[in-house]
C-alpha positions in Angstrom: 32.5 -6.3 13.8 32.2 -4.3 16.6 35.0 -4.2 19.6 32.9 -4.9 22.2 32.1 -8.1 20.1 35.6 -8.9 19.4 35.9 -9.0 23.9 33.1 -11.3 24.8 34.6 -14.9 25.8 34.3 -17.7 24.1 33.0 -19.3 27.5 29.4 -16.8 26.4 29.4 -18.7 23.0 30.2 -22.1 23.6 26.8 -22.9 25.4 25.2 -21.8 22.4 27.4 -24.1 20.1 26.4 -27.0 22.3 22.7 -25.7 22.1 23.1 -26.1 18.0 25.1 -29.1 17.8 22.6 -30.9 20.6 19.6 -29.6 17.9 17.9 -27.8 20.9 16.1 -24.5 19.9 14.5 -23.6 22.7 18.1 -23.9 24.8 19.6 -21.6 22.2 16.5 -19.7 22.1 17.1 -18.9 25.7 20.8 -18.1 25.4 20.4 -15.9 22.4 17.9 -13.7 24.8 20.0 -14.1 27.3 23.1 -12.9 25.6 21.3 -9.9 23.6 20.0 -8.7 27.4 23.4 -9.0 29.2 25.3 -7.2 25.9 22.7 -5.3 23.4 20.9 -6.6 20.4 24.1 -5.3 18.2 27.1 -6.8 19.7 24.4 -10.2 19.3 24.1 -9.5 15.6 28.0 -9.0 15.3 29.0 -11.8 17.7 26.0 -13.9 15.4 27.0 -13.8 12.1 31.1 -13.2 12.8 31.6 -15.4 15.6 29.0 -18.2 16.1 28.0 -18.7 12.4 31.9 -19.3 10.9 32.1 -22.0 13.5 29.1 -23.9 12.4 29.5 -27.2 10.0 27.1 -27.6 7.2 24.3 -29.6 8.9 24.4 -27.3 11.9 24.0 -24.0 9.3 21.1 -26.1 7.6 19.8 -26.6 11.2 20.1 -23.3 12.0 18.1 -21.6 9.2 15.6 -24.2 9.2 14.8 -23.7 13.1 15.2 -19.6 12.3 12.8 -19.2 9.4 10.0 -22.1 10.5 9.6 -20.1 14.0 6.2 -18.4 13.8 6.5 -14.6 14.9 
């Protein structure tokens, strides 16, 4: 992980854990834009899958990837 993900405040992640736990995709959908604007697409990756991801519970995860790989691109 990088160090610049390692400094962001938990205060940038917790919106996005209430986002997931409140099953809103287009809230987190915003956030995650938001986020990977304000601090680069790579620190989001690293904050993503070392930061927000460990933190989830099981139905959240399932929630997660279900909402992730249903999304139409």
């Amino acid at each position: 992980m990088s160090e610049t993900a390692n400094q962001i405040p938990i205060t940038a992640i917790i919106p996005m854990l209430t986002a997931i736990g409140d099953r809103s995709w287009e809230q987190f959908k915003t956030l995650e834009i938001n986020f990977a604007s304000q601090y680069g697409v790579k620190v989001w990756e690293d904050v993503f899958n070392f930061r927000l991801l460990p933190a989830l519970d099981k139905e959240s995860n399932k929630w997660l990837l279900i909402q992730k790989c249903s999304v139409k691109h």
